[in-house]
Backbone as a printed PyTorch tensor [residue, N CA C, xyz], in Angstrom:
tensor([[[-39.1030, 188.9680, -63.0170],
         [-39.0820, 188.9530, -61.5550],
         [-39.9580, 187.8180, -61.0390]],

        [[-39.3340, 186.7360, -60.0430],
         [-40.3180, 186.0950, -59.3950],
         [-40.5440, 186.5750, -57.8450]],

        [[-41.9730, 186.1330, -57.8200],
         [-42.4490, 186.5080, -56.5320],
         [-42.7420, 185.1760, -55.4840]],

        [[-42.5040, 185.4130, -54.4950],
         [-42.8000, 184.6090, -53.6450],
         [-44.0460, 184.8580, -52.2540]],

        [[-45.3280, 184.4060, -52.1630],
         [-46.0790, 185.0290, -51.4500],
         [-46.1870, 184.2600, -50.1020]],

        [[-46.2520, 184.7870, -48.7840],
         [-46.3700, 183.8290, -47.7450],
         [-47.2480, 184.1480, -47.1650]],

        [[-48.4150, 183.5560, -46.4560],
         [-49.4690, 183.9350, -45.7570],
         [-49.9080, 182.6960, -44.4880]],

        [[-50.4050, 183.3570, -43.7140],
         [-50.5260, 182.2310, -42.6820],
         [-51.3980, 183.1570, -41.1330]],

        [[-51.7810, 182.6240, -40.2930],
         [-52.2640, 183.3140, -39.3480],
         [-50.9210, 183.0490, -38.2080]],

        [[-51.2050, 184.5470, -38.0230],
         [-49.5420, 184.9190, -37.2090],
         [-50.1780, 184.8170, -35.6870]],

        [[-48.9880, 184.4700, -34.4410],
         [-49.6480, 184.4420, -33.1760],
         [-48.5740, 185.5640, -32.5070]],

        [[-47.5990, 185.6800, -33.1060],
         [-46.6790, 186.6830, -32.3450],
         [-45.9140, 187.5250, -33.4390]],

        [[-46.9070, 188.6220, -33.6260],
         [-46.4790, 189.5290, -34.9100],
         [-44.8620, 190.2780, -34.4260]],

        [[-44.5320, 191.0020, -33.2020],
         [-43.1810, 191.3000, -32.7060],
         [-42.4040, 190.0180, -33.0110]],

        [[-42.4890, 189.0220, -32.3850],
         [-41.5010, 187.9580, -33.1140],
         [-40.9710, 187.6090, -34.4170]],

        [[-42.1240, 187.8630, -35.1850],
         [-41.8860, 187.6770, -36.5410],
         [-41.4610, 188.9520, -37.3910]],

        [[-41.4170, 189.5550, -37.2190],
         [-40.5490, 190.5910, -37.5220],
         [-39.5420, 190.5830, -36.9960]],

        [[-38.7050, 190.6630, -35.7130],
         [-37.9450, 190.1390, -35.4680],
         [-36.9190, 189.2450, -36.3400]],

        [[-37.9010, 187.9110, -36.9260],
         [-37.1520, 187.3560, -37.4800],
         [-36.7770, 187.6560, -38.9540]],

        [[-37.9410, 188.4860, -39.5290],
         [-37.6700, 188.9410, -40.8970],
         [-36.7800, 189.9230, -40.8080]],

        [[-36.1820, 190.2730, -39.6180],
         [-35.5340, 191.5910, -39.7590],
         [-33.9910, 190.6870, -39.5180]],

        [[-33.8920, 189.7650, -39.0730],
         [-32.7710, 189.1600, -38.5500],
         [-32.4220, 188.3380, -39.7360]],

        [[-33.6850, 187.7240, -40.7010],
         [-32.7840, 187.1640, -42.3710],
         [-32.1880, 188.2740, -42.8610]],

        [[-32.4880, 189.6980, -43.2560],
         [-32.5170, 190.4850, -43.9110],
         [-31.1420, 190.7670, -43.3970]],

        [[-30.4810, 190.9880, -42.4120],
         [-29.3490, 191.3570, -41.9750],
         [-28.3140, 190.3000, -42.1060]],

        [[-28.8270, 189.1260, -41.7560],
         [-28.1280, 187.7450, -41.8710],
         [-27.7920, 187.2200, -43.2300]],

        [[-29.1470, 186.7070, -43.1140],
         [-29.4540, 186.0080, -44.5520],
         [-29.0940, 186.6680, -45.6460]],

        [[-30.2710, 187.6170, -45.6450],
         [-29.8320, 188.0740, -47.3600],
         [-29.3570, 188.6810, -47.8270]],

        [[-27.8470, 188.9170, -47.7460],
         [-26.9920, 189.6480, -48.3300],
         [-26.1390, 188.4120, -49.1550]],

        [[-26.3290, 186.5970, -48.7500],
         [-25.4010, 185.7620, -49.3860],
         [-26.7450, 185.1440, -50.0920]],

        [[-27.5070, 185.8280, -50.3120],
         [-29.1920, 185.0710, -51.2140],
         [-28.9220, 185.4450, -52.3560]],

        [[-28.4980, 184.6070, -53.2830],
         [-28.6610, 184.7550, -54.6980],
         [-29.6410, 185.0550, -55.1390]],

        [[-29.4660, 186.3480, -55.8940],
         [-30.9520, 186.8570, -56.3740],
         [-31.9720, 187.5200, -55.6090]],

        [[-31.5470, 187.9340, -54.6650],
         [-32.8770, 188.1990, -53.3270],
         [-33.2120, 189.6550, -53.7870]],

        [[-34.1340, 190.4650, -54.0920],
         [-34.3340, 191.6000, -54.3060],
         [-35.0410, 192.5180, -53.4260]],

        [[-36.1630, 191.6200, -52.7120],
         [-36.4530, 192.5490, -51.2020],
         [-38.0090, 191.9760, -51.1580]],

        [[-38.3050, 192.3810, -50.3660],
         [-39.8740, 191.9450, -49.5970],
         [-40.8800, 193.5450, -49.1550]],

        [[-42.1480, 192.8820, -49.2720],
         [-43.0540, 193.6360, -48.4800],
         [-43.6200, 192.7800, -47.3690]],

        [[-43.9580, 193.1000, -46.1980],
         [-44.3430, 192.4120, -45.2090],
         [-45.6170, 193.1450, -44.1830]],

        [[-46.3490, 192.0600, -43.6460],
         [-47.5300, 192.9210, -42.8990],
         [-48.4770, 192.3570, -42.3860]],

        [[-48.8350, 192.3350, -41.2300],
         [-49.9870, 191.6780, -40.6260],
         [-51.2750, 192.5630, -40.2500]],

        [[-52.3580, 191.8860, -41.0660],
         [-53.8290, 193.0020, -40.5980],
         [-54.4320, 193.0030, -39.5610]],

        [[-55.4570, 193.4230, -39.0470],
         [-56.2650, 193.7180, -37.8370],
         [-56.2740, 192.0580, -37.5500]],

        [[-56.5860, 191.1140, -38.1180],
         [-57.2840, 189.8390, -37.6290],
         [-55.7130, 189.1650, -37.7180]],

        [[-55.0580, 189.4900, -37.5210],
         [-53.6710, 188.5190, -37.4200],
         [-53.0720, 187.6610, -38.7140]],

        [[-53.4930, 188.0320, -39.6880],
         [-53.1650, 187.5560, -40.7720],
         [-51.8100, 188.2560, -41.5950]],

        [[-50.7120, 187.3680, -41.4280],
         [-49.3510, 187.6850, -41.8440],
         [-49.5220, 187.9360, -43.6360]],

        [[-48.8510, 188.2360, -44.4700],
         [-48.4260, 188.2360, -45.9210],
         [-47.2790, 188.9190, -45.8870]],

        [[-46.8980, 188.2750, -46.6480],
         [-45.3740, 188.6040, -47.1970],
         [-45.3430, 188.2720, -48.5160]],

        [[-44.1940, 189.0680, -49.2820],
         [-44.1090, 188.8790, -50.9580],
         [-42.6080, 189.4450, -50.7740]],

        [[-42.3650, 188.4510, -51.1320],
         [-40.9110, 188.6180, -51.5860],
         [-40.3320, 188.6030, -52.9120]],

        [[-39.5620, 189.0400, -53.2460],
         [-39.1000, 189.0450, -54.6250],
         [-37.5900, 188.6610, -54.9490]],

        [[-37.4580, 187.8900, -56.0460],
         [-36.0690, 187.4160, -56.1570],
         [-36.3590, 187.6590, -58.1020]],

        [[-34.6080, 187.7790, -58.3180],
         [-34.7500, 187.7080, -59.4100],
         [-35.1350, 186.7020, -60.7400]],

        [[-35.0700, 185.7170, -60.0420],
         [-35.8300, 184.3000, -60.8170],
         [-35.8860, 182.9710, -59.8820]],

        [[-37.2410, 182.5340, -60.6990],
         [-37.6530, 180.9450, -59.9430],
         [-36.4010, 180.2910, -59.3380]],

        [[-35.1570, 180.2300, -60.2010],
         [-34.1940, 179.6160, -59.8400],
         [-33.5720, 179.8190, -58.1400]],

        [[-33.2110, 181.0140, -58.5890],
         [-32.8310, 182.0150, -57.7370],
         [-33.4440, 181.6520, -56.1810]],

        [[-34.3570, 181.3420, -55.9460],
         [-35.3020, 181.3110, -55.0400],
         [-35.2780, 179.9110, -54.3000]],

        [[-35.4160, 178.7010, -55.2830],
         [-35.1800, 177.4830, -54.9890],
         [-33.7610, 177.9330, -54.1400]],

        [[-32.1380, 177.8450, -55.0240],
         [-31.4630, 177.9190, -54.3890],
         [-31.3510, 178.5610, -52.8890]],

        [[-31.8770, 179.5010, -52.7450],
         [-31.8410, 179.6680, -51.0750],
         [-32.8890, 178.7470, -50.3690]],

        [[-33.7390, 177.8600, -51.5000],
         [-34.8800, 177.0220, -50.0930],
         [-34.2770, 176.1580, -49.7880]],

        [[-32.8870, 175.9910, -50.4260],
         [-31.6150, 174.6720, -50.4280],
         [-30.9540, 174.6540, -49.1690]],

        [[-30.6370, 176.3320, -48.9690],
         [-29.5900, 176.2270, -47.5840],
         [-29.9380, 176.0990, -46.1720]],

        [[-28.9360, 175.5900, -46.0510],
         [-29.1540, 175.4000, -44.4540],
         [-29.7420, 176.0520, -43.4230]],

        [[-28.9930, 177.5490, -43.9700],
         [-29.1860, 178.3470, -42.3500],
         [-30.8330, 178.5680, -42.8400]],

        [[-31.3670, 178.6500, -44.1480],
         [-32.4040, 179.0050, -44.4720],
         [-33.6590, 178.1140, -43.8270]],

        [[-33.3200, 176.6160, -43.8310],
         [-34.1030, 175.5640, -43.0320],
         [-33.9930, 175.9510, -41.5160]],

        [[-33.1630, 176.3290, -41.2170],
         [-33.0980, 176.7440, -39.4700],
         [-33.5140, 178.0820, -39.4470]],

        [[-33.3480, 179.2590, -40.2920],
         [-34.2780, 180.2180, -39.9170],
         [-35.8330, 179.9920, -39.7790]],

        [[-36.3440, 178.5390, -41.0230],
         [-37.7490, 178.7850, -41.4480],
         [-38.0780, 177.8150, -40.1020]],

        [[-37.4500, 177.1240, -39.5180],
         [-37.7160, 176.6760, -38.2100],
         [-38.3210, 176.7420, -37.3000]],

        [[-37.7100, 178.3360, -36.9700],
         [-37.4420, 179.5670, -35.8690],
         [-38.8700, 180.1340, -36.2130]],

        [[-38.7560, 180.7160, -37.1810],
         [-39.9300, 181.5250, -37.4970],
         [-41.0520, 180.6360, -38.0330]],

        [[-41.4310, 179.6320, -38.2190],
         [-42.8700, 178.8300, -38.2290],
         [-43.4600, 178.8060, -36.5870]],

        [[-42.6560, 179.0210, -35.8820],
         [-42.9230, 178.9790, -34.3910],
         [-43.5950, 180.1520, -34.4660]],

        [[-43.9320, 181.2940, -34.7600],
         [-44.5880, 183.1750, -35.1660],
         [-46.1380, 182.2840, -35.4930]],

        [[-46.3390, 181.2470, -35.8090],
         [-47.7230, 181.4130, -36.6300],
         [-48.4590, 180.3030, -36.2650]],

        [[-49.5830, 180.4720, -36.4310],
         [-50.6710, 179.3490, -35.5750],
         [-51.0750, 178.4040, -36.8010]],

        [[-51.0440, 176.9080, -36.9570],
         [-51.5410, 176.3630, -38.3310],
         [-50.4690, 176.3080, -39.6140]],

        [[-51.3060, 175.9820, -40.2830],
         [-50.3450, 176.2880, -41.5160],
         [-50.0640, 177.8260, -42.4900]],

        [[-48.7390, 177.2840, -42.8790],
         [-48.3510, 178.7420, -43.3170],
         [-48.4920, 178.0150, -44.8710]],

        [[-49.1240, 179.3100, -45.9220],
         [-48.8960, 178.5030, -47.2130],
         [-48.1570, 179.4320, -47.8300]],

        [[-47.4120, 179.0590, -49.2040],
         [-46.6440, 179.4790, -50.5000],
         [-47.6100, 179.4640, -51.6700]],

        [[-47.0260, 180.7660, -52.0920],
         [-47.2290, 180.2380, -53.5450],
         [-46.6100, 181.0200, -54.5740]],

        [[-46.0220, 180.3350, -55.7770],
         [-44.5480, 180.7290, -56.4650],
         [-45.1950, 181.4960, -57.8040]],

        [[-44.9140, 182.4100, -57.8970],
         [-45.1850, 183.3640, -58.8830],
         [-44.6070, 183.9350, -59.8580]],

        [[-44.5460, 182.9160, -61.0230],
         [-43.1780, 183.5520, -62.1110],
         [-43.4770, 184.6050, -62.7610]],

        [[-44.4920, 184.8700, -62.5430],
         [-45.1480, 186.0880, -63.7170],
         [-45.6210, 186.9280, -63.1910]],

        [[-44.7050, 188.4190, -62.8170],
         [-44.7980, 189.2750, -61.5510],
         [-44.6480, 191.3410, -62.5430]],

        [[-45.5980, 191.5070, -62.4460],
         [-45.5710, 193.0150, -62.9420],
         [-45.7400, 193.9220, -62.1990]],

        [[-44.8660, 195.1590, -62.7230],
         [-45.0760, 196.4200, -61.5710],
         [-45.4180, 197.0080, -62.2440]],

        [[-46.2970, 198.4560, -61.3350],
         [-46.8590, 199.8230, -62.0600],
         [-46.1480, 200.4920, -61.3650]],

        [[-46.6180, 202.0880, -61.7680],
         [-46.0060, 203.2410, -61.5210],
         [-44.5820, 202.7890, -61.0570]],

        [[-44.0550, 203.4820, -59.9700],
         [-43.1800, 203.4290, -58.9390],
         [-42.6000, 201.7650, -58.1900]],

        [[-43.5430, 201.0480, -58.5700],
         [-43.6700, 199.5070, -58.0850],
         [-43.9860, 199.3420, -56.4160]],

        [[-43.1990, 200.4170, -56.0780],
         [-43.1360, 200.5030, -54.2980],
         [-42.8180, 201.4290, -54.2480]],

        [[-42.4030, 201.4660, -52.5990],
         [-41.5280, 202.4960, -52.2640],
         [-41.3670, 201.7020, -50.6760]],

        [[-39.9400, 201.8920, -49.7000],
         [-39.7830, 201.4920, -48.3580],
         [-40.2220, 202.1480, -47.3790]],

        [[-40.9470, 203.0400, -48.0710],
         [-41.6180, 204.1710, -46.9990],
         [-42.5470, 204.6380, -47.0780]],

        [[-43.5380, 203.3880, -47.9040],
         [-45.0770, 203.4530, -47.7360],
         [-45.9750, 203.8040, -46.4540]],

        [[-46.6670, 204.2950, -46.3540],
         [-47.1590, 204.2030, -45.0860],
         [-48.5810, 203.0120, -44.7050]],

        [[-48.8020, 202.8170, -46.0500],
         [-49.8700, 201.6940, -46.0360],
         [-49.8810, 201.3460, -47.4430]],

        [[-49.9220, 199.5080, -46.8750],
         [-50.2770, 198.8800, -48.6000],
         [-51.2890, 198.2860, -48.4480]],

        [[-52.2500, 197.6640, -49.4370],
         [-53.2040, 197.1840, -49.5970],
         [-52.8600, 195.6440, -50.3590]],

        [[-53.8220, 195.0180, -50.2090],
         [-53.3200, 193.7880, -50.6790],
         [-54.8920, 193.1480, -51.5240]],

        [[-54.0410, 192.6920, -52.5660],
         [-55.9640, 192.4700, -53.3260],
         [-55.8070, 190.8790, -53.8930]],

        [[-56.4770, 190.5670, -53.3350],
         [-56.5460, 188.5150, -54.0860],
         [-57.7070, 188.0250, -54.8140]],

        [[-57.4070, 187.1020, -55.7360],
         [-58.4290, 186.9570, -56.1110],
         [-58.0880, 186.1970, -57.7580]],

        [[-59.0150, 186.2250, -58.3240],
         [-58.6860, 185.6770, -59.7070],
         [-58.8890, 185.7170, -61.2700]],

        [[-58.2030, 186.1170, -61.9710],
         [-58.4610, 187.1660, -63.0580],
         [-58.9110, 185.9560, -64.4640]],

        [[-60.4660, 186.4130, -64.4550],
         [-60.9230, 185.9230, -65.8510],
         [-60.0830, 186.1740, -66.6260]],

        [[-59.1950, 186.9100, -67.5700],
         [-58.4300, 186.7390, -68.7070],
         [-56.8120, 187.2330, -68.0710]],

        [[-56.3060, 186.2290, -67.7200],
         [-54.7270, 186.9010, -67.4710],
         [-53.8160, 187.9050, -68.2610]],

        [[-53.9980, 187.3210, -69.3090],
         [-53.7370, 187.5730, -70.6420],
         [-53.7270, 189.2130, -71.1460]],

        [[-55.2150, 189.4740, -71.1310],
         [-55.7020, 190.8330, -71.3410],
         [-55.5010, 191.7730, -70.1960]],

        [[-55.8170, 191.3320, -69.1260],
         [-55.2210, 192.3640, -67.9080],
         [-53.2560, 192.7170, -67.8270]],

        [[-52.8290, 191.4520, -68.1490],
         [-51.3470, 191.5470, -68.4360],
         [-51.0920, 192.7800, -69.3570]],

        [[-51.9100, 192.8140, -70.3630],
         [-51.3220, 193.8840, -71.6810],
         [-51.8980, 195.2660, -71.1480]],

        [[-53.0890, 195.1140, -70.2730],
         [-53.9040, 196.1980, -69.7380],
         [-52.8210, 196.8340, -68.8410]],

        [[-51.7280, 196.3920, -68.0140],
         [-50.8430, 196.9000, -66.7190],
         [-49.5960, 197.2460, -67.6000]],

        [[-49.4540, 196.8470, -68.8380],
         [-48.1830, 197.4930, -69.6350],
         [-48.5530, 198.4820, -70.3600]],

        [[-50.2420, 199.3470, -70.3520],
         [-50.0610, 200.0990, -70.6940],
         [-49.8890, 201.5980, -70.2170]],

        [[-49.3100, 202.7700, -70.3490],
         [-48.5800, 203.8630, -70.1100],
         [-49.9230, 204.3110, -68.6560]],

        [[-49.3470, 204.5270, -67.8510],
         [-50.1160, 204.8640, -66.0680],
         [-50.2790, 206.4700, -66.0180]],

        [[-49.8930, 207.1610, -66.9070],
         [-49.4820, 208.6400, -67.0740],
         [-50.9640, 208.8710, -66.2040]],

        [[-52.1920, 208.8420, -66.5840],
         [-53.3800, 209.2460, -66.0080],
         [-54.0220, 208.7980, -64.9370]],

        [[-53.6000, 207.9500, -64.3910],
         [-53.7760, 206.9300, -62.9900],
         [-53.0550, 207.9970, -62.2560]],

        [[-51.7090, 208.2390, -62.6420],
         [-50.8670, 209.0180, -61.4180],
         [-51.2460, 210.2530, -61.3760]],

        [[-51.6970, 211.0400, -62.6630],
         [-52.2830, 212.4800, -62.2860],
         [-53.9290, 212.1520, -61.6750]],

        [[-54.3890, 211.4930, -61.7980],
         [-55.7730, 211.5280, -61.1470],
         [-55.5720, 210.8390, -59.1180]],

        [[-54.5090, 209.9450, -59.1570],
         [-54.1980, 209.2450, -57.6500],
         [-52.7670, 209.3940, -57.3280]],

        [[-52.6120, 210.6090, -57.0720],
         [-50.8900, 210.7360, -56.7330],
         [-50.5360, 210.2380, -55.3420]],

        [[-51.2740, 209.8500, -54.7990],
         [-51.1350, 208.8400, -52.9750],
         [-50.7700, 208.0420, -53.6420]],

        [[-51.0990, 207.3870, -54.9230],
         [-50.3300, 205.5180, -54.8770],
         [-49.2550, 205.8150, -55.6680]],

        [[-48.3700, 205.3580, -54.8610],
         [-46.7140, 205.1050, -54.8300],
         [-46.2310, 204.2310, -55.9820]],

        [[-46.9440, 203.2390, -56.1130],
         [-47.2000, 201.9370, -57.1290],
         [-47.2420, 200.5070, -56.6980]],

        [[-47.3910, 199.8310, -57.1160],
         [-47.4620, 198.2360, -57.1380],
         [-47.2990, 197.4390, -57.9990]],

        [[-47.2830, 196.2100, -57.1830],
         [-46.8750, 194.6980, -57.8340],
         [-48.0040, 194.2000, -57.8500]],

        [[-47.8880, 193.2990, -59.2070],
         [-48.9990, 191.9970, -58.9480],
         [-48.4820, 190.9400, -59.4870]],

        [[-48.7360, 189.6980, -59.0910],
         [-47.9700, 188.6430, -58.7440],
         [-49.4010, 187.7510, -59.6640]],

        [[-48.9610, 187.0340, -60.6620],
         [-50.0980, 186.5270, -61.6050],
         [-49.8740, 184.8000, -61.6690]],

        [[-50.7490, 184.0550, -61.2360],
         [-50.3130, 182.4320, -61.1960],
         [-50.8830, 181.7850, -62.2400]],

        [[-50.5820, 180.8180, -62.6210],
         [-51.0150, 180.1670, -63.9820],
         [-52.3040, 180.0540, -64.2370]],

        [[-53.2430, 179.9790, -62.6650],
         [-54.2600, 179.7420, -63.1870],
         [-55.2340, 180.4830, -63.1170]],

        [[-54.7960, 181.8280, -62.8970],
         [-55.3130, 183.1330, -63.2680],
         [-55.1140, 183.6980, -61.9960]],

        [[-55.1150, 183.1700, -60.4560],
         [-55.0430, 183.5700, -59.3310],
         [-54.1170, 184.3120, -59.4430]],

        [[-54.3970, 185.5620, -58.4030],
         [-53.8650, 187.2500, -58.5220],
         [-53.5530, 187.5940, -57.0860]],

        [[-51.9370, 188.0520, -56.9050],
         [-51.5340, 188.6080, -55.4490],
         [-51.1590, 190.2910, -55.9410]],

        [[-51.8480, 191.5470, -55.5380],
         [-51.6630, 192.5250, -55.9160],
         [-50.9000, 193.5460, -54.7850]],

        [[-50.3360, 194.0800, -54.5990],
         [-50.0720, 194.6200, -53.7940],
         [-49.9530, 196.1410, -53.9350]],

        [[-50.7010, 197.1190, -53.2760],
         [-50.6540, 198.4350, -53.7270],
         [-49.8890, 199.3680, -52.5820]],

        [[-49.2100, 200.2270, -53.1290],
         [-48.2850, 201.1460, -51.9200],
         [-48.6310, 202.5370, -51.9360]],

        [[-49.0780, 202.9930, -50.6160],
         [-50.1250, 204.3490, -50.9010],
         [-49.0370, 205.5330, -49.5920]],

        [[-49.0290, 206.5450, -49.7370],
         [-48.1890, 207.5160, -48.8430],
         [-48.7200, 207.1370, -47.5340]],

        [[-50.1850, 207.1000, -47.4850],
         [-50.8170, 207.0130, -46.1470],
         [-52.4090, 206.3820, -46.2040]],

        [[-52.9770, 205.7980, -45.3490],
         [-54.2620, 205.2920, -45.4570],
         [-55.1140, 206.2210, -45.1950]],

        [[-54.8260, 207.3050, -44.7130],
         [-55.9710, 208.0920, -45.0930],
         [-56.0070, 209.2510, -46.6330]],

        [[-54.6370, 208.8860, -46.8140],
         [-54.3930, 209.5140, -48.5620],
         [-55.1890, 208.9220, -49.2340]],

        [[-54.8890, 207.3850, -48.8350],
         [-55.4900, 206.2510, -49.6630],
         [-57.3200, 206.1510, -49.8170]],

        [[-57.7810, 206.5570, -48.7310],
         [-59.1430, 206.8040, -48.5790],
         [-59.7880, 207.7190, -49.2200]],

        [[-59.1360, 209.2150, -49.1750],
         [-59.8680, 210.0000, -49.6670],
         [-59.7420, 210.1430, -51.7250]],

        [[-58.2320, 209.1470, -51.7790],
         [-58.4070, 208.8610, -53.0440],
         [-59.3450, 208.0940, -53.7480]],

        [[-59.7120, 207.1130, -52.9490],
         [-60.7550, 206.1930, -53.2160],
         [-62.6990, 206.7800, -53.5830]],

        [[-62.3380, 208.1330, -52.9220],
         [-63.9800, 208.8890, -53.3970],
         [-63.4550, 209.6950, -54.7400]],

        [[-62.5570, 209.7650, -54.9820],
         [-62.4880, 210.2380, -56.4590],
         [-62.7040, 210.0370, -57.7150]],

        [[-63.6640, 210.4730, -58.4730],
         [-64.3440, 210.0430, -59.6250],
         [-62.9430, 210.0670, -60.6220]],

        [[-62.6970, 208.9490, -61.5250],
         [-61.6580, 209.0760, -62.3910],
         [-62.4020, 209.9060, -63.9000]],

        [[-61.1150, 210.5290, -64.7260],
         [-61.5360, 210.9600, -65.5450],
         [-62.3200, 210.0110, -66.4680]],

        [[-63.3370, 210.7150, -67.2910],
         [-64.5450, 210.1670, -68.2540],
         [-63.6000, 209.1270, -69.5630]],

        [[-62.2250, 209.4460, -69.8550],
         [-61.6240, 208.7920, -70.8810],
         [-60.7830, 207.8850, -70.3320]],

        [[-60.8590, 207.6940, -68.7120],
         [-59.9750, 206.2770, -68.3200],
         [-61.4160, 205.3690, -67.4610]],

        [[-61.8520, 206.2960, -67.1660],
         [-63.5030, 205.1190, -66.5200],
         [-63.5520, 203.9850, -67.0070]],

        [[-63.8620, 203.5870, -68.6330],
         [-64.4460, 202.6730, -68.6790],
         [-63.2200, 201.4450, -69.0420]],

        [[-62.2990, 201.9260, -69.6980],
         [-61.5280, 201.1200, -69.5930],
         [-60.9260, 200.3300, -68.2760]],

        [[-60.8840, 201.4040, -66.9800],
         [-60.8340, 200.7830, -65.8060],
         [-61.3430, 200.1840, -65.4450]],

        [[-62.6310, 200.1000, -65.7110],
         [-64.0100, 199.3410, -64.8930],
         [-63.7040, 198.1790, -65.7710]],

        [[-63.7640, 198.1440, -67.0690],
         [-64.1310, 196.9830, -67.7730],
         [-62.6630, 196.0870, -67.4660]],

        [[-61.6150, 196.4430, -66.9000],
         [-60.5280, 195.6110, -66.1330],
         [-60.5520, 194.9370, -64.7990]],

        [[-61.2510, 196.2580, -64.0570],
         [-61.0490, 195.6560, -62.5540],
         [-62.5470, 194.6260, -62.5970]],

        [[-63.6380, 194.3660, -63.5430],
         [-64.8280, 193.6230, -63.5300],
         [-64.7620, 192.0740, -63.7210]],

        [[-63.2630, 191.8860, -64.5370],
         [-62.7260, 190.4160, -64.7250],
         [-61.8570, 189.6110, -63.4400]],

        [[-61.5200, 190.7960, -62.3830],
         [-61.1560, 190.4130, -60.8690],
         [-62.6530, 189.6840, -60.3610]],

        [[-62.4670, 188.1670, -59.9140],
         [-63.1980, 187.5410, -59.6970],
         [-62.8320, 187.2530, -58.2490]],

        [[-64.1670, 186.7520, -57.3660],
         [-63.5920, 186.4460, -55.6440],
         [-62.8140, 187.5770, -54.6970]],

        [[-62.4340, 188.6550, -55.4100],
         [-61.3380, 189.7270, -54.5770],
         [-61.6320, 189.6830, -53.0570]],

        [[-60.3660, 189.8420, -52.2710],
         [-60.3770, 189.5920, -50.8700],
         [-59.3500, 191.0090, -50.9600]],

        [[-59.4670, 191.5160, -49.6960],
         [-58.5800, 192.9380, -49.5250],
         [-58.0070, 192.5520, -48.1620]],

        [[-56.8200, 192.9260, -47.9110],
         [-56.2180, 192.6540, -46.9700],
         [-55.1260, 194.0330, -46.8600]],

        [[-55.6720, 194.3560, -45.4700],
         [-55.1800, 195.8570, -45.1520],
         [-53.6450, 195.8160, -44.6040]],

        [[-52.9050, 196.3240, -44.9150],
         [-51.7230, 196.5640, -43.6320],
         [-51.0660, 197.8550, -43.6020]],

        [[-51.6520, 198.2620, -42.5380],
         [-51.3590, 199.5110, -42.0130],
         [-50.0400, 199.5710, -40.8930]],

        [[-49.4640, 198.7870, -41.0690],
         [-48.1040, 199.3500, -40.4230],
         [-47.2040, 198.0470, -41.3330]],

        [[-46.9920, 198.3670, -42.5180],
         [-46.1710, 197.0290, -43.3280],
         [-44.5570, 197.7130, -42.8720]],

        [[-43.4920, 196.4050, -43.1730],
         [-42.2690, 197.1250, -43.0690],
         [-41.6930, 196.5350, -44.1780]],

        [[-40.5980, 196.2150, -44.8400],
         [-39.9750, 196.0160, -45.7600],
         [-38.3550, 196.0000, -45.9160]],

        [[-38.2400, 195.1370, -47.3530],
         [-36.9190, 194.7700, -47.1630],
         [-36.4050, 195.0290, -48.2970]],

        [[-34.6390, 195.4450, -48.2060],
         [-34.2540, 195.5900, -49.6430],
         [-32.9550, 194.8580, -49.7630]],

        [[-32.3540, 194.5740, -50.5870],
         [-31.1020, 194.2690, -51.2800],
         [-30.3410, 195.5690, -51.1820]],

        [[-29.1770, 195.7160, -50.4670],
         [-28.4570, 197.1170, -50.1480],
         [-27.7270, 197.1780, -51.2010]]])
C-alpha cells in the first residue's frame, strides 16, 4: 500500500471538505488504484490528509490528469502558504487499520531510530493491545526512507481514547512497548476530533 500524506495550514476548513467530498464523488471512482483517505483539521487549523492508493504508480498516474490539476487548483485556494507532500511506499496497518466511523483519530509524527525493528515490531500478533485498548479501532503508519513516521490511530471516541490512555498495560507487554515507542524520536501529536473519510465503493 502507498500512502500519500498532505498537510498544510487550512483557512477555510468547510471549503475544503467540500472539495474532498466533491473528488471522492467525481474523481475517484476513474482513480486507478485509489483506496480511500483519512482527513482532518485540528484546533490550530492544521489540515492532514493520508490517502491511500494501491501503489506509487498508481498515484503518479492520477497526479497526471487533468481534472486532477484543476481540482488541486480549486482546493489550494482552502489553505494559507504552502501545502506539503510526502510519498510513502512503505505503509503498515494494525488491528482493524481503520474504520469510517471513527469518532476521533490521532495523528503521531516524528522519526523512528530503527525502521527496521519497529517494522517487524507492528507485524507482530496485536491479540493483547486489543484486549487491554478495545477503543482503538486500528491504524496506519506510513514509514519514509529516512526513518520519518506518519501514524495514524482510529479510536471509537476521544473520550474512549482518554480514559484508555490511564490504563496500565499488562506486566508481559510493558516493556516490550516502551522499549518501541522510546525509538519514536521528535513525536508531534496532532488531534482530529471531527476527521471524515473516504472510500473506494
Amino acid at each position: 500500500m502507498f500512502i500519500q500524506i498532505i498537510q498544510g495550514s487550512c483557512r477555510d476548513s468547510e471549503a475544503l471538505r467540500r472539495q474532498i467530498d466533491m473528488w471522492r464523488r467525481e474523481l475517484g471512482p476513474q482513480a486507478e488504484g485509489w483506496l480511500g483517505g483519512t482527513y482532518g483539521v485540528t484546533d490550530d487549523n492544521t489540515f492532514v490528509g493520508m490517502v491511500r492508493f494501491e501503489s506509487k504508480e498508481a498515484a503518479a498516474r492520477n497526479s497526471t490528469r487533468p481534472e486532477q490539476g484543476a481540482w488541486w487548483a480549486e482546493t489550494q485556494k482552502c489553505f494559507d502558504g504552502e501545502v506539503t507532500f510526502h510519498d510513502c511506499n512503505d505503509a503498515l496497518t494494525f488491528l482493524d487499520g481503520g474504520a469510517d466511523d471513527a469518532g476521533f483519530v490521532q495523528v503521531m509524527q516524528g522519526r523512528l531510530a530503527d525502521p527496521e525493528r519497529f517494522r517487524k515490531f507492528m507485524e507482530l500478533p496485536m491479540d493483547m493491545l486489543q484486549e487491554t485498548r478495545p477503543e482503538i479501532i486500528g491504524g496506519v503508519i506510513a514509514i519514509e526512507p529516512d526513518g520519518r513516521f506518519t501514524e495514524t490511530v482510529a479510536f471509537r471516541s476521544e473520550d474512549a481514547a482518554r480514559e484508555g490512555e490511564r490504563k496500565e498495560m499488562p506486566a508481559e507487554m510493558r516493556q516490550t512497548w516502551e522499549n518501541e515507542m522510546a525509538q519514536m524520536q521528535d513525536v508531534t501529536y496532532l488531534n482530529l476530533r471531527h476527521p471524515w473519510f473516504a472510500s473506494k465503493e
